[in-house]
N, C-alpha and C positions, 0 to 999 in steps of 0.2 A: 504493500500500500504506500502511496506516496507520501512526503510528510506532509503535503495542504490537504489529503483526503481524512489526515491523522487529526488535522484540526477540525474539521467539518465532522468528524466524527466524535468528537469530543464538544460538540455544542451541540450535537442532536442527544447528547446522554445529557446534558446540563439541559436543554429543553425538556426534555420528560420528566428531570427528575424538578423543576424549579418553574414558578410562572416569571416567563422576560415579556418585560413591560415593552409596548412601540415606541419609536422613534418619536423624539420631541423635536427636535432639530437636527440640523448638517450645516456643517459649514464650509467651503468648499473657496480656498484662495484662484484669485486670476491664474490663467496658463500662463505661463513665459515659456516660447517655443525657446530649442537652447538650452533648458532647463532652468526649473526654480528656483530666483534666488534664496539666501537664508530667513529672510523672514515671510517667503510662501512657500515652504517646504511639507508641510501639512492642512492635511484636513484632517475632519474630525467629526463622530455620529452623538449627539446623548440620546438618551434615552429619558422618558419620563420617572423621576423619581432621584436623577441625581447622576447618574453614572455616564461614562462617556467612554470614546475607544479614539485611539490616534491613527493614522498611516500615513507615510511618507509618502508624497505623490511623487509615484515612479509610471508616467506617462508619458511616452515619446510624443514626436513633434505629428506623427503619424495620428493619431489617436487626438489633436486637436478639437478636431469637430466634435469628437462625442464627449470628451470632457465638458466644452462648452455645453454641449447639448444636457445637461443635465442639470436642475432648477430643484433647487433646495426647498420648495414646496410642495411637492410632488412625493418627498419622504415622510412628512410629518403623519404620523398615523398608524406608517406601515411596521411589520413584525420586523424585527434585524436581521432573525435568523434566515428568512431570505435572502437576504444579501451574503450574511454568512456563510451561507450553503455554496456559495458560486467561487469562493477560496478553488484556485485550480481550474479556471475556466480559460487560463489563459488569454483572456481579454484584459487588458490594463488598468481600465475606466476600472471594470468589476471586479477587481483582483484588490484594489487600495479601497473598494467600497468593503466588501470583504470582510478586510484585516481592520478596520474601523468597527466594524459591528462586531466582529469576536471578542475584540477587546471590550467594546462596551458592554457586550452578554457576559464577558467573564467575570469584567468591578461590578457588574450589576450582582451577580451571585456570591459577590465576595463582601460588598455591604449586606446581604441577606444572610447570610450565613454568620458574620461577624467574622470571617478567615483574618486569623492575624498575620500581617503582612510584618515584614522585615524591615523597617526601614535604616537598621543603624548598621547594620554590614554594610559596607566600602563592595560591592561587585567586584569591583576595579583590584581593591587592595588584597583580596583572594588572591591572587597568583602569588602573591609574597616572592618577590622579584629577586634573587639571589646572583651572587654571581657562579658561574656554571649554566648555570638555566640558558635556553634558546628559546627566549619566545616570537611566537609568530601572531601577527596581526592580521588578521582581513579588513580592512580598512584604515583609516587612520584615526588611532586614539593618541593623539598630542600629548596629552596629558602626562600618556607613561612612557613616552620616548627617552626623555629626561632623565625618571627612574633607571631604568633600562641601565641606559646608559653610566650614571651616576653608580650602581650595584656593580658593575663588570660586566654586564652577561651582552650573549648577542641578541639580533632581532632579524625577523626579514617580515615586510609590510607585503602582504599580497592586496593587488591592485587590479580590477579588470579595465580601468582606462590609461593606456598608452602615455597620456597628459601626464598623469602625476613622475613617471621613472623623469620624464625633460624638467621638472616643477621642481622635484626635489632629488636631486644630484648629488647631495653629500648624505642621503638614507639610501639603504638596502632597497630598495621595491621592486615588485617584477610581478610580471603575469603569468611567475610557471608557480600552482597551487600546490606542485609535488614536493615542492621546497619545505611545506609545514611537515614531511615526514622524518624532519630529523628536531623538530621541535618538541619541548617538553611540556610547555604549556600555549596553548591556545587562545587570543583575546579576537571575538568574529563580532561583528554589527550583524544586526537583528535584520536590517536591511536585506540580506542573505535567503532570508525566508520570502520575502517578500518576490525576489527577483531569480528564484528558482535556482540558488549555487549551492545553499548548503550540505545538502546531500553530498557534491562533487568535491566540498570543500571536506566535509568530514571523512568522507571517503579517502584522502590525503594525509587523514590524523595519524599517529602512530596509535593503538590502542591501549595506553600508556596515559597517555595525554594528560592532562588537564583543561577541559576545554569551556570557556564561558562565553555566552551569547549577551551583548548589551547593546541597550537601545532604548530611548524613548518610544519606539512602539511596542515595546516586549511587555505589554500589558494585559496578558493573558494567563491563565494557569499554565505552569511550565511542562505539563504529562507528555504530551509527543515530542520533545526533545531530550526530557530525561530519557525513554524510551529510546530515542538516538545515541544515547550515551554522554548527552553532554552533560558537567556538574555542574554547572551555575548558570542563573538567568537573571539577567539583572534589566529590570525597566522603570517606568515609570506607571502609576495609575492617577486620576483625576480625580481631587477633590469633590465638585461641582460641575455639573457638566455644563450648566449656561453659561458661567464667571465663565469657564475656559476657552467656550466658542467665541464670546464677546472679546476675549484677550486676543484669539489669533485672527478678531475680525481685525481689532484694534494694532494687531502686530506689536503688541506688547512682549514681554519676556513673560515665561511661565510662572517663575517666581513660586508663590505658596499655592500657586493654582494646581500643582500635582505634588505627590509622595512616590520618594522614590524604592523599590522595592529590589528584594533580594533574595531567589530562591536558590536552594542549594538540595543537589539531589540525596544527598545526606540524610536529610532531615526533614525531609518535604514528605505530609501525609497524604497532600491528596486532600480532593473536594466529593468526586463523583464515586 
């Protein structure tokens, strides 16, 4: 089974077992053909009663017209897990519609349930950076270049755009994923799942690994990637789900309008 049938199948068990309220709003940033700059990098579903879901619009320039085409009043009303269900459709539009509703079925089930969420674990500070270690990045976390660096250890940045190896000249980056088979620990953006790599990325891991998933849209229970074998999942969930669509209408910073969260396959029980 693939892992977005792994999601969709994990929100028709949270449907049966839990009632998910309809859609209250969407908020849906202008297209910039080219791609979106950083503050319309998201859109974003709530739901009535508080909860909301993120996804990074990853919509080529192809796909224009039907992003346009789509009027954020037209959702108000409807169930999510529709949208949720089309995770794996391979449509673009429908794939970040998707990954917005799952997230918001899943904080919706996780204020219903009272699921206590993690938020004082460091995601980040899990890999406990040493020197010796090779860690591998799918994306770029700036943040822990530094560390890296600073501990002794090595790094290689996997990159699927060609742009960043000419952008940054004095980092390791490169577009062969076979490179993380000699790494010990693993740090991948969530983005991964969204854009159909991480399978081909984990399949790369050594099974050894250490490997964590992070991202603002990693705001879902973490069951189909633990089942992947990864150990940590670090994202974000939504306070408020109006305050949050008014913020990225506003293009404000997210600030206190989300908690950030951190599962670890450890000690992770489980919802469903």
């Amino acid at each position: 089974m693939s892992l977005k049938n792994e999601f969709t199948k994990m929100i028709t068990q949270l449907a049966e077992k839990f009632a998910i309220p309809p859609i209250e709003n969407i908020f849906l940033p202008p297209f910039h053909p080219g791609g979106q700059p950083k503050d319309a990098q998201f859109m974003a579903i709530s739901l009535e009663g508080g909860a909301a879901g993120v996804s990074f619009v990853l919509v080529p320039d192809e796909k224009m017209k039907e992003y346009k085409a789509l009027q954020s009043q037209e959702f108000a009303g409807k169930n999510p897990q529709e949208f949720a269900l089309e995770f794996g459709s391979h449509d673009p539009v429908k794939e970040i519609l998707s990954l917005a509703a799952i997230n918001a079925i899943c904080q919706h089930v996780m204020r219903q349930t009272n699921f206590a969420i993690d938020e004082a674990t460091d995601s980040m500070g899990l890999l406990s950076v040493s020197e010796g270690d090779r860690i591998g990045m799918v994306g770029f976390f700036f943040g822990l270049i530094k560390t890296i660096e600073k501990a002794g250890a090595e790094m290689v940045i996997i990159e699927k755009n060609q742009k960043y190896i000419q952008k940054y000249p004095h980092l390791p980056v490169t577009l062969d994923a076979s490179q993380l088979s000699t790494c010990n620990k693993i740090l991948c953006t969530s983005t991964t799942i969204l854009n159909n790599s991480l399978d081909e990325i984990l399949a790369h891991c050594a099974p050894e690994a250490f490997v964590s998933i992070i991202g603002p849209t990693a705001g879902y229970f973490p069951d189909p990637l633990f089942a992947r074998g990864v150990d940590v999942v670090g994202g974000r969930i939504v306070k408020n789900g109006t305050t949050f669509l008014q913020q990225l209408a506003e293009k404000k910073r997210w600030g206190e309008a989300t908690r950030r969260t951190c599962f670890q396959k450890k000690t992770y029980t489980g919802v469903i």
